[in-house]
Residue, then its C-alpha position, 0 to 999 in steps of 0.5 A: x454517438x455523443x452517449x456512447x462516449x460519454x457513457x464509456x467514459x463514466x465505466x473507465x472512470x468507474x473502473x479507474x476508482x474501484x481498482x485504485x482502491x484495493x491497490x492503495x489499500x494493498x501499499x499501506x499495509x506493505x508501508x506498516x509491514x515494512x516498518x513493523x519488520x526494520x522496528x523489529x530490526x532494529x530491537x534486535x541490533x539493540x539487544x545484540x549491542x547489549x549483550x555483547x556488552 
């Protein structure tokens, strides 16, 4: 009984890792997309500001 549940306890575990893996991977390349996107943003407001003047 005591394996059993000591043996379920190490696949969640394993499973708790091997899944938090991609997901953090997957939220930092949203975070770089995301800046990459207001970066763009931004040049585009500072050519607009200079061609209006």
């Amino acid at each position: 009984m005591i394996h059993k549940k000591i043996m379920l306890f190490c696949a969640f575990l394993l499973a708790n890792i091997a899944f938090s893996a991609p997901v953090n991977e997957a939220n930092r390349i949203i975070d770089i997309q995301q800046r990459q996107l207001e970066q763009e943003r931004i040049r585009q407001q500072q050519e607009k500001m200079q061609r209006e003047f």
